[in-house]
C-alpha positions in Angstrom: 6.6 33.3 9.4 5.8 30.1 7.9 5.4 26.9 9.3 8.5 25.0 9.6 6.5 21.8 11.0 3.5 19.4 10.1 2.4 16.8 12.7 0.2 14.5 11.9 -1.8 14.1 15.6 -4.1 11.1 16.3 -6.1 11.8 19.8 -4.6 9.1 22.0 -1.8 7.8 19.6 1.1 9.6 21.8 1.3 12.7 20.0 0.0 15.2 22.3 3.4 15.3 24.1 5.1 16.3 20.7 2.0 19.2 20.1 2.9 20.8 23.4 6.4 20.9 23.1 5.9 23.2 19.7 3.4 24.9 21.6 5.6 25.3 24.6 8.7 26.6 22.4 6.1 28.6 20.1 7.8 26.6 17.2 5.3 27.7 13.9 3.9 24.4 12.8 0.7 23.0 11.2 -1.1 20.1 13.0 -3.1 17.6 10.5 -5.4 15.7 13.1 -6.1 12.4 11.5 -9.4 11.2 13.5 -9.7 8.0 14.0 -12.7 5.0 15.2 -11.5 1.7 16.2 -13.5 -1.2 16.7 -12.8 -5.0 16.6 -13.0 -5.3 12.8 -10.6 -2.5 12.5 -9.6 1.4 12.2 -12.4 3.4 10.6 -11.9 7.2 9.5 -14.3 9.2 11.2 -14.2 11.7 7.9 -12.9 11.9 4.7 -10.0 14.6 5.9 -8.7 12.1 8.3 -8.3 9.9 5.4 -6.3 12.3 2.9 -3.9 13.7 6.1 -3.4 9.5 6.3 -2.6 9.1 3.0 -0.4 12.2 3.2 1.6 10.6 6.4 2.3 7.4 4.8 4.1 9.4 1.9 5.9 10.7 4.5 6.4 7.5 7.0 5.1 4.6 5.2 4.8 2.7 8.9 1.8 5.4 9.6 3.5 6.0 13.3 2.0 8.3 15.5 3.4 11.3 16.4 4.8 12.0 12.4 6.6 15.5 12.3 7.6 16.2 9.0 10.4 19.0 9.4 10.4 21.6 6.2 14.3 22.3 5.1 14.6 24.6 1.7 13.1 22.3 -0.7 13.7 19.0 1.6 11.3 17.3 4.0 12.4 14.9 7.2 10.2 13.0 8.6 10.4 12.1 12.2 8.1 9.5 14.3 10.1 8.4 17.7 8.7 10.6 20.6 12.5 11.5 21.9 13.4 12.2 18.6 11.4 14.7 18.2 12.1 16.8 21.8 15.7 16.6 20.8 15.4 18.0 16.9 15.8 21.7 16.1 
């Protein structure tokens, strides 16, 4: 079956509660792990994947909020990026 979910996951950015709820419910989904260095002059990508999964989110939520889940639907895509509104989608 394909995916019906991508989240975009940031280690530490609040996401890991939405990854373990599709684990949990064994829900088929991609995770695009944008990796991320902060420092006082800024946020630095740690690769050059990180930065094309970014650029990808904010197509998809141009606020950039972690957790992004981007919900596949026929042709459509919904993007979703509030924590509870994601454990309450299906």
């Amino acid at each position: 079956m394909d995916p019906t979910y991508t989240l975009y996951h940031g280690s530490g950015m609040g996401s890991t509660f939405t990854l373990a709820l599709l684990h949990l419910f064994d829900i088929p989904h991609v995770v695009k792990e944008i990796k991320l260095d902060f420092s006082p002059t800024g946020i630095a990508f740690k690769d050059e994947q990180s930065r094309a999964y970014y650029a990808e989110m904010k197509n998809h939520n141009p606020l950039a909020q972690f957790p992004t889940l981007v919900k596949h639907e026929d042709n459509d895509k919904v993007a979703l990026s509030e924590t509870a509104a994601i454990a309450l989608c299906q």
